[in-house]
C-alpha positions as CSV (number, residue, x, y, z in Angstrom):
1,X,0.6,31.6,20.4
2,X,-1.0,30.7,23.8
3,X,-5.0,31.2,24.6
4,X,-3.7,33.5,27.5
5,X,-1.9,36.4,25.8
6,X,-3.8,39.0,26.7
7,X,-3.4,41.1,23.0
8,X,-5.4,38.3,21.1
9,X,-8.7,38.3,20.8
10,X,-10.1,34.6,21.7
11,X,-7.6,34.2,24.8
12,X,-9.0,34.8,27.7
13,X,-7.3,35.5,31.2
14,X,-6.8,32.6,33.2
15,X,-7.5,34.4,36.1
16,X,-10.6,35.5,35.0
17,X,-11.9,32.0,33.8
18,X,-11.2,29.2,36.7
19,X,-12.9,26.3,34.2
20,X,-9.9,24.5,32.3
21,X,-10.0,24.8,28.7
22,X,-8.0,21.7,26.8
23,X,-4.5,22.7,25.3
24,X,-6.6,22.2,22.0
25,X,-8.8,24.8,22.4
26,X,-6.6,27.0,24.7
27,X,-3.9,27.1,21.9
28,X,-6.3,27.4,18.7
29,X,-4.9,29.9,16.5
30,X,-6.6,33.1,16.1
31,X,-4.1,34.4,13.3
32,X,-3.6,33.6,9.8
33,X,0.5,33.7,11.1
34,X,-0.5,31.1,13.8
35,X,-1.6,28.5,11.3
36,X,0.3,25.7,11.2
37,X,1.5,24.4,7.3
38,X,-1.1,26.1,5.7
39,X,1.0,28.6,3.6
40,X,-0.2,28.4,0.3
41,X,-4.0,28.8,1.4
42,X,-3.1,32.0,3.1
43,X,-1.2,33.4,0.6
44,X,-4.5,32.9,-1.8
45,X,-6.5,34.4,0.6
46,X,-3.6,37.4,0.8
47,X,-3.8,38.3,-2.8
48,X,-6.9,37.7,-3.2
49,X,-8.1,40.1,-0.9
50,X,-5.6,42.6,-1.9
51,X,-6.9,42.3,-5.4
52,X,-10.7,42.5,-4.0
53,X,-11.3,39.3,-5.8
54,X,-13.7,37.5,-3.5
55,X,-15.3,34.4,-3.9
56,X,-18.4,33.9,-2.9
57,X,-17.7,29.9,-1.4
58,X,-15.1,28.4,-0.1
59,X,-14.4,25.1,0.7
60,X,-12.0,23.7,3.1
61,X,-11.6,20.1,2.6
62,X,-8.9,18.1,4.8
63,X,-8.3,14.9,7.6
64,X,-9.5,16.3,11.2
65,X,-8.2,18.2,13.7
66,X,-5.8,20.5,10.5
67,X,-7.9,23.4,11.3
68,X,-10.9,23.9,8.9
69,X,-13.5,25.2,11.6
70,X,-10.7,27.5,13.1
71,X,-9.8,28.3,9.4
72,X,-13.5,29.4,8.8
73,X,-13.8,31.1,11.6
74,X,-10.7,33.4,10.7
75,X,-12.2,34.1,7.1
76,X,-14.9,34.8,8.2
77,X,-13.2,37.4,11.0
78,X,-10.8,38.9,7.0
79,X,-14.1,39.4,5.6
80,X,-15.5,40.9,8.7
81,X,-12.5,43.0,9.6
82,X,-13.6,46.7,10.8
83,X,-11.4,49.0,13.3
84,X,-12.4,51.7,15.5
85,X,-11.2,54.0,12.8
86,X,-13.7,53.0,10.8
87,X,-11.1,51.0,8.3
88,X,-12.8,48.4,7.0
89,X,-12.1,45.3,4.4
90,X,-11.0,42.3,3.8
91,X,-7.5,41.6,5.1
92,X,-5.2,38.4,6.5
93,X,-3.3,40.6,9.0
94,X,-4.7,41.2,12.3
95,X,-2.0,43.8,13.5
96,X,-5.2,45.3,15.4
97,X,-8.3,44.3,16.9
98,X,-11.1,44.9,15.3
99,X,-14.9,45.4,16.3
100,X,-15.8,42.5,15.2
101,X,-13.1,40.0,15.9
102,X,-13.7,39.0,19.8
103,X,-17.2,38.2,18.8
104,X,-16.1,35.9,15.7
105,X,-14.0,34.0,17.3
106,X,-16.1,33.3,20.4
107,X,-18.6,32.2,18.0
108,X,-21.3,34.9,19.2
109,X,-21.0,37.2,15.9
110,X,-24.5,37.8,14.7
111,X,-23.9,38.5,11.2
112,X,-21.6,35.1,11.3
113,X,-23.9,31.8,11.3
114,X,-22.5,28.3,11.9
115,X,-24.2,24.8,11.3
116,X,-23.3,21.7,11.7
117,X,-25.0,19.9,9.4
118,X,-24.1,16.4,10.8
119,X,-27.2,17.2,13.3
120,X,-29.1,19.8,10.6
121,X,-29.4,17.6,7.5
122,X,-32.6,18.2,6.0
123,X,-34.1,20.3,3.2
124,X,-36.1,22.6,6.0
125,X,-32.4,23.5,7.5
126,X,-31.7,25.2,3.6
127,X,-34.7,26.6,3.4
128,X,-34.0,28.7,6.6
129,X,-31.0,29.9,5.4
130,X,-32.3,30.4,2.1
131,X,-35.1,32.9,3.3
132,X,-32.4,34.5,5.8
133,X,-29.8,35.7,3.1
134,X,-32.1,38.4,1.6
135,X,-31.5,40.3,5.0
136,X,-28.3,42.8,4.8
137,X,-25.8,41.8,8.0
138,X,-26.9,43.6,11.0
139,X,-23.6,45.6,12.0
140,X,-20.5,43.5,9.8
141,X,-20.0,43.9,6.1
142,X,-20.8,40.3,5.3
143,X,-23.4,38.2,6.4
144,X,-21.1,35.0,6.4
145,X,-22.6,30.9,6.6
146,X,-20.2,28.6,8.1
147,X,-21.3,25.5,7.2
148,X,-19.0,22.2,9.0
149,X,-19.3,18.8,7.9
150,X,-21.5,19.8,4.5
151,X,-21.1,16.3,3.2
152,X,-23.8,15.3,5.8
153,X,-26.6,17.3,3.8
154,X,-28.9,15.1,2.0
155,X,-29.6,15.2,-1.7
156,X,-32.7,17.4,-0.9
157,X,-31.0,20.1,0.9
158,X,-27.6,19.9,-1.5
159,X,-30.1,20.8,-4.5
160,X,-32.1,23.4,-2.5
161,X,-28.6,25.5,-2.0
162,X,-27.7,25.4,-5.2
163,X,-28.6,28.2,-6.8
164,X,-28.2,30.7,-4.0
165,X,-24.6,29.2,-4.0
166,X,-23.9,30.0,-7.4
167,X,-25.9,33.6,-7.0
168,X,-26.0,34.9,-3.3
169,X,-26.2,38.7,-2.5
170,X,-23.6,40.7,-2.3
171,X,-23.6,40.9,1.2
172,X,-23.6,36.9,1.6
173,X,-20.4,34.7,1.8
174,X,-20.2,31.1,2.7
175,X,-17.9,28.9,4.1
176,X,-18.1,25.1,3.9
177,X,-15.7,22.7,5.8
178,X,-15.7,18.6,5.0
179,X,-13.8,15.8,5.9
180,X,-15.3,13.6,2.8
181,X,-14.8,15.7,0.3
182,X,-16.0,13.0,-2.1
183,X,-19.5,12.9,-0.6
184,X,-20.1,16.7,-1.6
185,X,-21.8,16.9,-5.1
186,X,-19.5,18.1,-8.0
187,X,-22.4,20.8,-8.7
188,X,-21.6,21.9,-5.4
189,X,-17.6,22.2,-5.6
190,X,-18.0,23.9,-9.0
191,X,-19.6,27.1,-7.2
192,X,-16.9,27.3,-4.4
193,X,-13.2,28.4,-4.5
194,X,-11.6,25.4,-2.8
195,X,-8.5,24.7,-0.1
196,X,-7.0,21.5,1.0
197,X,-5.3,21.8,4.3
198,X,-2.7,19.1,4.5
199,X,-1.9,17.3,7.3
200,X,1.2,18.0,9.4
201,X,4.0,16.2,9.2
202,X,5.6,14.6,12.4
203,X,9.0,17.6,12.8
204,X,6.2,20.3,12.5
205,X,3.9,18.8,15.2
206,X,7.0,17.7,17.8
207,X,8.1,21.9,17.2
208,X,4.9,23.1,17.7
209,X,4.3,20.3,20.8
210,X,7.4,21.7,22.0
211,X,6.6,25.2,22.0
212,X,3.3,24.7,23.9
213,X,5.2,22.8,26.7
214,X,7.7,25.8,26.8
215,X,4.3,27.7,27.4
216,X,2.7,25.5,29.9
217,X,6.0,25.1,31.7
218,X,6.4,21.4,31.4
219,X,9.5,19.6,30.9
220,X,9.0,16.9,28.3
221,X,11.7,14.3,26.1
222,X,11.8,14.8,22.7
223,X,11.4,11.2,22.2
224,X,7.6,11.8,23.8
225,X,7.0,14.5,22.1
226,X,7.8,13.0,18.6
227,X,5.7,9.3,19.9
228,X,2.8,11.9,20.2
229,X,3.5,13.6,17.0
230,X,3.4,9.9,15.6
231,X,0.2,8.9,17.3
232,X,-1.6,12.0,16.0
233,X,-1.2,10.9,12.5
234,X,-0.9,14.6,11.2
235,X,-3.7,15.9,13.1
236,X,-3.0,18.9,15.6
237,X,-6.1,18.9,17.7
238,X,-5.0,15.1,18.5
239,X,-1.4,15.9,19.1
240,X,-2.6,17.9,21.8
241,X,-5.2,16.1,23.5
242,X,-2.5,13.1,23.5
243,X,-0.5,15.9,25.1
244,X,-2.8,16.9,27.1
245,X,-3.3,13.3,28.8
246,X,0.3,12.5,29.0
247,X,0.7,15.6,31.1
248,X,-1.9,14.4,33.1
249,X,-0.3,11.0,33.6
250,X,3.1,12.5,34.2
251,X,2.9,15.4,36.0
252,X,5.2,18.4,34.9
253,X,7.7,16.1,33.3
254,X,6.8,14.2,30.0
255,X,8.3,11.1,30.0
256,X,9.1,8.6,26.6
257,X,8.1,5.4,28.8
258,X,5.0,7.1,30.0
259,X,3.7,7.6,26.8
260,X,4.6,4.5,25.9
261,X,2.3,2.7,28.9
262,X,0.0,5.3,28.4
263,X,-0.8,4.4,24.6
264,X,0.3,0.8,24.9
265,X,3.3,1.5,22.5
266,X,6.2,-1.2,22.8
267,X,9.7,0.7,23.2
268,X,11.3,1.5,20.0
269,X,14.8,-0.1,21.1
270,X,12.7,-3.3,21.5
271,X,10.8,-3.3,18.5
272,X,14.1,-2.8,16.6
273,X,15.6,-5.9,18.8
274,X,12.5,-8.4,17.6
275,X,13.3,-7.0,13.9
276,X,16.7,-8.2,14.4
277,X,16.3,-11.2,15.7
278,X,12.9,-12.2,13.2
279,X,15.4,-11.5,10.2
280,X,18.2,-13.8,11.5
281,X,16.1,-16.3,11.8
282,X,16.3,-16.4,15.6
283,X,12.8,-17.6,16.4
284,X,13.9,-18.6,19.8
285,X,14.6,-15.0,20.9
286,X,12.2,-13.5,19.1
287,X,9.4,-15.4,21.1
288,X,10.9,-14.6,24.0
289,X,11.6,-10.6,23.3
290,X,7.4,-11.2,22.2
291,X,6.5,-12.5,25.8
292,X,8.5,-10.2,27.6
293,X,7.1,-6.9,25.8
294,X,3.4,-8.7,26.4
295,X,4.1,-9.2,30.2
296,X,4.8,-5.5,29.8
297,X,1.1,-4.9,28.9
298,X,2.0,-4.3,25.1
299,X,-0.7,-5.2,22.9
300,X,-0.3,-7.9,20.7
301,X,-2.1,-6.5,17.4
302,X,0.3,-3.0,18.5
303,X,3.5,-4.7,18.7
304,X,2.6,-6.5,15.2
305,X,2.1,-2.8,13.7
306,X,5.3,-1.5,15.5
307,X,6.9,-4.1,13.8
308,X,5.4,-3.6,10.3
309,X,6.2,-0.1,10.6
310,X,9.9,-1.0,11.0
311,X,9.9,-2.8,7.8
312,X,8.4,0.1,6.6
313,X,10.9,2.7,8.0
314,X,13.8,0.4,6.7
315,X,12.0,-0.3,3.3
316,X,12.2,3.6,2.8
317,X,15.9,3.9,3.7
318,X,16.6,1.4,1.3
319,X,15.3,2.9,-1.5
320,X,15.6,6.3,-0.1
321,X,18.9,7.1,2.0
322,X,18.2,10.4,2.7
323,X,15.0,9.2,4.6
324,X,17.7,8.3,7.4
325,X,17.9,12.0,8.5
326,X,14.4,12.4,9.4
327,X,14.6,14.3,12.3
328,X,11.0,12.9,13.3
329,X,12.8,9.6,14.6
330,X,14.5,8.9,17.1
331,X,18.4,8.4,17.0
332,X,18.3,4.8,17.3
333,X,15.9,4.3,14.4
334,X,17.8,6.1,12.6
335,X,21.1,4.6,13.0
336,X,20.2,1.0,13.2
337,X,17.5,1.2,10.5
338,X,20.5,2.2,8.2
339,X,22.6,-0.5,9.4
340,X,19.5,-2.8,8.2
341,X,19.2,-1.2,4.8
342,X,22.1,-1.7,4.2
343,X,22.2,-5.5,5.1
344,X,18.9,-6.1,3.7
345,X,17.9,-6.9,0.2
346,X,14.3,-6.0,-0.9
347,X,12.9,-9.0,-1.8
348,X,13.2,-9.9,2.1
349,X,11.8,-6.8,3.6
350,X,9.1,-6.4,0.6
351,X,8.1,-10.1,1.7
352,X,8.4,-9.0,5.4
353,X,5.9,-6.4,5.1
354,X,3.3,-8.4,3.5
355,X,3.2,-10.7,5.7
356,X,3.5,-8.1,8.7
357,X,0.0,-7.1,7.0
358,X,-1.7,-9.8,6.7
359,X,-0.9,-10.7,10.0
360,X,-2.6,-7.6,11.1
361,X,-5.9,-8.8,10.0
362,X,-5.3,-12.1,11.3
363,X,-4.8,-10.8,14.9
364,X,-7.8,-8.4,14.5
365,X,-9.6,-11.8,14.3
366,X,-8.0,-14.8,15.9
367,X,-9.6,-15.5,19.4
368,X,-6.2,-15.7,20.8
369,X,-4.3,-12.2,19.8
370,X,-0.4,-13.7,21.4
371,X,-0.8,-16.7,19.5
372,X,-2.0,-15.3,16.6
373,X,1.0,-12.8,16.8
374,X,3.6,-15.7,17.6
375,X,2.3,-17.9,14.8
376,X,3.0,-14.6,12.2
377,X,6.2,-14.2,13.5
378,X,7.4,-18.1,13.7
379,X,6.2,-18.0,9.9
380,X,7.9,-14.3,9.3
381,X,11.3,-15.8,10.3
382,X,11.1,-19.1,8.4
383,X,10.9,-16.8,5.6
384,X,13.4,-14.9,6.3
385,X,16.2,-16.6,4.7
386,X,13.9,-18.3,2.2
387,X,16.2,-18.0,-1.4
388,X,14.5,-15.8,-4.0
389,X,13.9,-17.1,-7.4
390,X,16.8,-15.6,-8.7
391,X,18.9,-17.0,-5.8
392,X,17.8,-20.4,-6.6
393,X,18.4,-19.9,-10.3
394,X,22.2,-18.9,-9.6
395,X,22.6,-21.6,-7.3
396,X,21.3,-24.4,-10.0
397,X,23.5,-22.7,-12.8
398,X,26.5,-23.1,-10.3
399,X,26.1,-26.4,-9.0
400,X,28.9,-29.0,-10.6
401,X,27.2,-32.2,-10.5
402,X,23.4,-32.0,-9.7
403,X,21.4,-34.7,-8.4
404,X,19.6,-35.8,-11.8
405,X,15.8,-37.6,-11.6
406,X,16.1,-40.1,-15.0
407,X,13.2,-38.1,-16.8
408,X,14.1,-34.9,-18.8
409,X,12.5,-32.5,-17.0
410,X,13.1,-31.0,-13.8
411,X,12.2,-29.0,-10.6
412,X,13.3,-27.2,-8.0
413,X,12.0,-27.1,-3.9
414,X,13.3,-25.0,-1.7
415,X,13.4,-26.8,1.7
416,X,14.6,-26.0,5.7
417,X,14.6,-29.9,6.7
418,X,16.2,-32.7,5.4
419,X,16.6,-35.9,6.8
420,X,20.4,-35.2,7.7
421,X,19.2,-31.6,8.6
422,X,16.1,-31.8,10.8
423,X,14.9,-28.4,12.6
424,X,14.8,-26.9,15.5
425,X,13.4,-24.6,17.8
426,X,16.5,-22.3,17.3
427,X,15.7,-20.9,13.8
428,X,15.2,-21.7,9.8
429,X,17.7,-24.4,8.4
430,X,20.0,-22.3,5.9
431,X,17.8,-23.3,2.4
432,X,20.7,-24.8,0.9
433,X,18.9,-28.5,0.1
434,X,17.2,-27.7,-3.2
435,X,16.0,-30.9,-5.5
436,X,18.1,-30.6,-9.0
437,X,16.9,-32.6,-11.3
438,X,18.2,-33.4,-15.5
439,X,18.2,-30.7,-17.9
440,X,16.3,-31.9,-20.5
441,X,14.5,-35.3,-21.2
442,X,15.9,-37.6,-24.1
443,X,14.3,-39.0,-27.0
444,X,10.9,-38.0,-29.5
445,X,9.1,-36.8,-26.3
446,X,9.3,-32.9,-26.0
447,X,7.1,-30.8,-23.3
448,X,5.6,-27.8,-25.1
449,X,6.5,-24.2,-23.0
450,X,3.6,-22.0,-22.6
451,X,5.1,-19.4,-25.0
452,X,3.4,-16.7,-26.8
453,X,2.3,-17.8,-30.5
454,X,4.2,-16.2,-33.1
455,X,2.4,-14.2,-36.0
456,X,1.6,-15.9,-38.8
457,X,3.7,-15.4,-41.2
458,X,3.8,-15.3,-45.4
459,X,6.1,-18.7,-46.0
460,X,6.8,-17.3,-49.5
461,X,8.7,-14.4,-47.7
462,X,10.4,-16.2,-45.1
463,X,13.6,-19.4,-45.2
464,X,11.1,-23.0,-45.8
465,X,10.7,-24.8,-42.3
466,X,12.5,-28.4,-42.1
467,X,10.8,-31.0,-40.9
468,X,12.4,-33.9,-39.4
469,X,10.0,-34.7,-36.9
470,X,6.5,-34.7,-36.2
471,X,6.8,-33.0,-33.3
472,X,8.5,-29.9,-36.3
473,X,4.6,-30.2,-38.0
474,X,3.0,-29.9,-34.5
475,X,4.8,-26.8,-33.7
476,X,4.9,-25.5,-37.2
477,X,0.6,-25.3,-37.2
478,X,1.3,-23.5,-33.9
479,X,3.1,-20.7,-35.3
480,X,0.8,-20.6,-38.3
481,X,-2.3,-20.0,-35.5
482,X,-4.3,-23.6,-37.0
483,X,-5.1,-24.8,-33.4
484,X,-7.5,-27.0,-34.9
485,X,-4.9,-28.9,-37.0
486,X,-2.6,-28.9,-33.8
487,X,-4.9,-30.1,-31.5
488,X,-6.2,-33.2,-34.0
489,X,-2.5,-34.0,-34.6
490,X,-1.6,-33.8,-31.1
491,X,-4.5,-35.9,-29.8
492,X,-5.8,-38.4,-32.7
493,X,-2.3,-39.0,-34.5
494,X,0.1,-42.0,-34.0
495,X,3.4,-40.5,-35.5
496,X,5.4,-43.3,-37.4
497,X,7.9,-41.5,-39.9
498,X,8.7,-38.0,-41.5
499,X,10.8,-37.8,-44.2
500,X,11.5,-34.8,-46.8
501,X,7.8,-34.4,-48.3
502,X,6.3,-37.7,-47.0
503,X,4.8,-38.3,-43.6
504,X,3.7,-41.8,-42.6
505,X,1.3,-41.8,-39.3
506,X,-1.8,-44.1,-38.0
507,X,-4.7,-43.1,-36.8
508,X,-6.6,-42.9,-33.6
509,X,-10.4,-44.5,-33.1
510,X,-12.5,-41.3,-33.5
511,X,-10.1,-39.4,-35.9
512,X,-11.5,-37.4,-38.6
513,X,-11.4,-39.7,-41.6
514,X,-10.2,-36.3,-44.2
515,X,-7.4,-35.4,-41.7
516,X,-5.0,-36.9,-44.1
517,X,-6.0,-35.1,-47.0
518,X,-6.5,-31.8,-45.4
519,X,-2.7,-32.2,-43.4
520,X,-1.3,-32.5,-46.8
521,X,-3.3,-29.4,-48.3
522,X,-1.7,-27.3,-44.9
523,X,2.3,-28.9,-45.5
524,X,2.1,-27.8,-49.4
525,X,0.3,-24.3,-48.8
526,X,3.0,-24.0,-45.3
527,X,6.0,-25.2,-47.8
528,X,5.0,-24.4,-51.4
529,X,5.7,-28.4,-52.2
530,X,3.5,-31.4,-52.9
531,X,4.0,-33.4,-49.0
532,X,2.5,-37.0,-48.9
533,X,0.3,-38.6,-46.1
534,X,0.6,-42.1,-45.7
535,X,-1.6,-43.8,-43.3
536,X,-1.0,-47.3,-41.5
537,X,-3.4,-49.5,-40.5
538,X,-1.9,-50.0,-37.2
539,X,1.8,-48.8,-35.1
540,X,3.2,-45.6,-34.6
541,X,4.0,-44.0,-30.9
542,X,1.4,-43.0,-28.5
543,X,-0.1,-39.4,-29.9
544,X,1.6,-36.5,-28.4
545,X,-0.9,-35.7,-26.0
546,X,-0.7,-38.9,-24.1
547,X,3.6,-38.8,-24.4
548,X,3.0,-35.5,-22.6
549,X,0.9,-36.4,-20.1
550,X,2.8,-39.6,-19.3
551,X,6.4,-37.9,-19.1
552,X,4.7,-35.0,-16.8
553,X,3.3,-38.0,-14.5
554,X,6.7,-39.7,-14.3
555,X,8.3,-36.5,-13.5
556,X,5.6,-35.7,-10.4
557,X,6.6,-39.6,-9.7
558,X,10.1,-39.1,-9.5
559,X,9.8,-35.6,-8.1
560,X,8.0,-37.2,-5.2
561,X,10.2,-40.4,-4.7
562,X,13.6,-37.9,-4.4
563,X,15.0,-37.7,-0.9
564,X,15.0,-33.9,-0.6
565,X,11.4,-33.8,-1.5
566,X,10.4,-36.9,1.1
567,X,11.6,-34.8,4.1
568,X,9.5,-31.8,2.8
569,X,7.0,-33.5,3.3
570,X,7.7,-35.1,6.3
571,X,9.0,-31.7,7.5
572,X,5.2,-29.9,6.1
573,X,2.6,-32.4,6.3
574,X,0.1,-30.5,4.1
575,X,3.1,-29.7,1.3
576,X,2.4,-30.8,-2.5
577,X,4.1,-30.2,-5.6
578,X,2.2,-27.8,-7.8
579,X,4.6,-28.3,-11.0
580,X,8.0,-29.4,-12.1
581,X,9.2,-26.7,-14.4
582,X,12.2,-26.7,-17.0
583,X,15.1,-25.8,-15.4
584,X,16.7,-24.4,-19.1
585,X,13.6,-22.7,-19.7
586,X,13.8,-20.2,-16.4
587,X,17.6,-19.9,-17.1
588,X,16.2,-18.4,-20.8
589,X,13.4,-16.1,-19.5
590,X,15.7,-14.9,-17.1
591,X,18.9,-14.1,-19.2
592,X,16.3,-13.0,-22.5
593,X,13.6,-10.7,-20.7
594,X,15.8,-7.8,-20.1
595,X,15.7,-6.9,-16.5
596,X,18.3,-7.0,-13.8
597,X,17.3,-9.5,-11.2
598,X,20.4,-8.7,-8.9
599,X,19.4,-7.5,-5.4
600,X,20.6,-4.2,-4.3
């Protein structure tokens, strides 16, 4: 597969050519059989030209460095292919050389045109090709156009091509090659037969790495090989020009650790350490295992994507085992990111990984990259052992005798600091303080849940609502969809009495003076019986509204006046409480919506 066999047709002799070619040019293929993971494109091509069913375009479409200039080049050598026996036709095996062949693939063919139009963009650039194409080749079959990066073409020239596209001679083939694929007008991809090359994964990049090195005679590591597989992000042509530099920095022997200070990578034993100690809560050693790896010359914004991609390599084991036997990394990832899988729920590393991201960004701009780094770490491992919602629910439901706030409601705050329990630089507190607070409050006051409204329903088909309080008619014009009625009642009625078909209330300034008459109208058309409305001059409780908004004040009051919640905010100076939710109301959500909230 190396440039300097001497039976194919673009390797030349080394002795013969002192300049150094790079190993991504020296080892391009010149072969369908030499194409790396591109199987399913040639076996189209194979049939097709078996089957003399030819398109006219094709587009190759795919990240760089996969091969679509070398890929043109070689259809452009099938179409092209003539031997000195004079058999000729398209074909994807190159057992000989043909006449045309050398030429193609040196790029010196004249019959085979290449443009790039990143630097030939205009409409004029068409229009030469456009007048050239009614000329038969000069000694090939086809006159083939390879056209590379066709997305840069303005809208001009795109339009200009299109009909000789869809029509060319006979004689005329194109070949297009893009790394946008988007950018190319649909009127344009209709007209050609298309191919996406995919990128290679990280086991077919360290084989192939390997191979070449066998060539070159260089010894390299594995683990080198499959860091530069990594870096190249699926791309071949960067695979080897990593390769090529890391021969350059080592000699003939590739080593892990000069790669490593060669891309500023962080060792992966190291990385893995920092996980560890980051998910124990060991902020201590993790700052320390941070300074040492950035007195190594370890970038910071690097070590922070080393990281994320742990979480990310663990994330995958845990939802994937067999990810574990990815040959791609190395032994020690594989082993210890299993042992982590396994010890890991997904809440944590889920919540890991975002924060590993947005801590990305922050480095990218913080004026400071180590601090930034340390300050997304020191957060990171707070979290760590932070309870999840359904952790804190469990632990409510299973607490014997919970501290109890005298109002009804009640609230929960997960905390690291108490006042018997202050931290420290070693790590998190264990997030066992947790505020508990009364079940439900007593008496006429009730705090409405934010629950879906019911459908209204026909109350001549369904059992008669009772009403026993008024709080029963409040909710009742809730179900039935009157928010007007609910929201008057709520906010300009003094509740006095309710009995069976008689409701006695008083009225607040500003009330509609025919609410009375019209509440009664709703009760008999909600009941299908006659309901009185007696109004008092003066008494009755506060209107629902105001109960509610004095009982959610007196919980924030007593929410903030409980000990656990004092060193919170002692602990986080800029903490506040958002809401005090119904402890019996999450238990119901949890235990009614359906869904298993246990961790793997």
């Amino acid at each position: 597969m190396a440039d300097n066999t001497p039976n194919t047709p673009n390797h030349a002799d080394d002795s013969q050519n002192t300049a150094y070619r790079v190993l991504a040019r020296k080892y391009r293929p010149s072969t369908f059989d030499e194409l790396l993971g591109q199987d399913a494109m040639v076996q189209t091509l194979t049939n097709a030209f078996k089957a003399n069913r030819i398109a006219q375009a094709y587009m190759l479409t795919g990240v760089r460095g996969v091969g679509k200039t070398t890929t043109a080049r070689l259809i452009a050598r099938a179409l092209n292919y003539v031997t000195d026996d004079n058999k000729s036709g398209p074909t994807t095996d190159f057992s000989e050389i043909g006449e045309n062949c050398q030429a193609i693939m040196e790029s010196r063919h004249v019959d085979v045109i290449e443009m790039d139009a990143a630097s030939k963009t205009g409409i004029d650039d068409v229009r030469e090709i456009i007048e050239s194409v009614r000329y038969k080749p000069v000694s090939a079959p086809y006159k083939v156009y390879i056209i590379d990066e066709i997305h840069m073409l303005s809208k001009q020239a795109f339009n200009a091509l299109l009909k000789t596209l869809e029509e060319p001679p006979e004689h005329v083939k194109f070949v297009f090659a893009t790394t946008e694929i988007r950018k190319v007008p649909v009127t344009i991809l209709s007209r050609c037969q298309r191919f996406d090359l995919r990128r290679f994964d990280a086991e077919l990049l360290v084989s192939h790495l390997t191979n070449i090195c066998a060539q070159e005679k260089v010894e390299a590591e594995e683990e080198a090989l499959k860091l530069i597989a990594r870096a190249g992000e699926g791309s071949a042509r960067d695979a080897l020009s990593l390769l090529d530099q890391a021969i350059a920095y080592g000699g003939s022997h590739v080593k892990s650790t000069d790669v490593q200070s060669m891309l500023g990578l962080v060792d992966r034993g190291r990385v893995i350490d920092l996980f560890q100690s980051v998910m124990k809560g060991d902020i201590a050693s993790a700052l320390a295992e941070l300074k040492q790896q950035y007195d190594y010359g370890a970038d910071p914004q690097t070590m922070l994507a080393d990281f994320a991609n742990f979480v990310h390599w663990v994330t995958r084991i845990k939802v994937v085992p067999a990810s574990a036997d990815n040959n791609a990394y190395t032994e020690q990832e594989r082993v210890r990111g299993k042992e982590f899988a396994e010890k890991l729920s997904l809440p944590v590393l889920a919540k890991s990984w975002q924060m590993a991201l947005k801590g990305i960004n922050e480095v990218a701009t913080s004026p400071n990259a180590m601090m930034a780094v340390e300050m997304v770490f020191i957060r990171m491992a707070y979290a760590s052992d932070l309870p999840t919602p359904n952790d804190l629910v469990k632990k409510l439901r299973n607490t014997s005798a919970p501290s109890t706030l005298n109002a009804g409601q009640q609230g929960s705050a997960p905390t690291h600091a108490t006042s018997s329990n202050p931290p420290n630089s070693g790590g998190p507190s264990n997030g066992d303080n947790i505020v508990h607070m009364a079940p439900r409050m007593a008496g006429n006051v009730a705090i409405q849940s934010q629950n879906d409204m019911a459908p209204v329903g026909d109350p001549t088909e369904t059992p008669k609502p009772k009403f026993s309080t008024f709080q029963d008619i409040v909710d009742h014009a809730k179900k039935m969809r009157d928010i007007r009625m609910k929201t008057a009642l709520e906010e300009t009625v003094r509740p006095i009495k309710v009995s069976e078909g008689k409701i006695e209330i008083a009225l607040e300034p500003g009330a509609s003076k025919g609410l009375a008459g019209e509440l009664s109208r709703k009760m008999e058309a909600w009941t299908g019986k006659r309901w009185m409305v007696v109004i008092a001059p003066s008494g009755g409780d506060a209107p629902l509204r105001q109960q509610q908004d004095d009982a959610r004040n007196t919980l924030f009051k007593q929410a903030r006046e409980h000990p656990v919640v004092q060193s919170v905010f002692e602990t986080f100076s800029n903490a506040e409480i958002t809401d005090v939710r119904d402890f019996e109301a999450i238990i119901g959500d949890i235990e009614t919506d359906g869904v298993d909230h246990n961790d793997n």
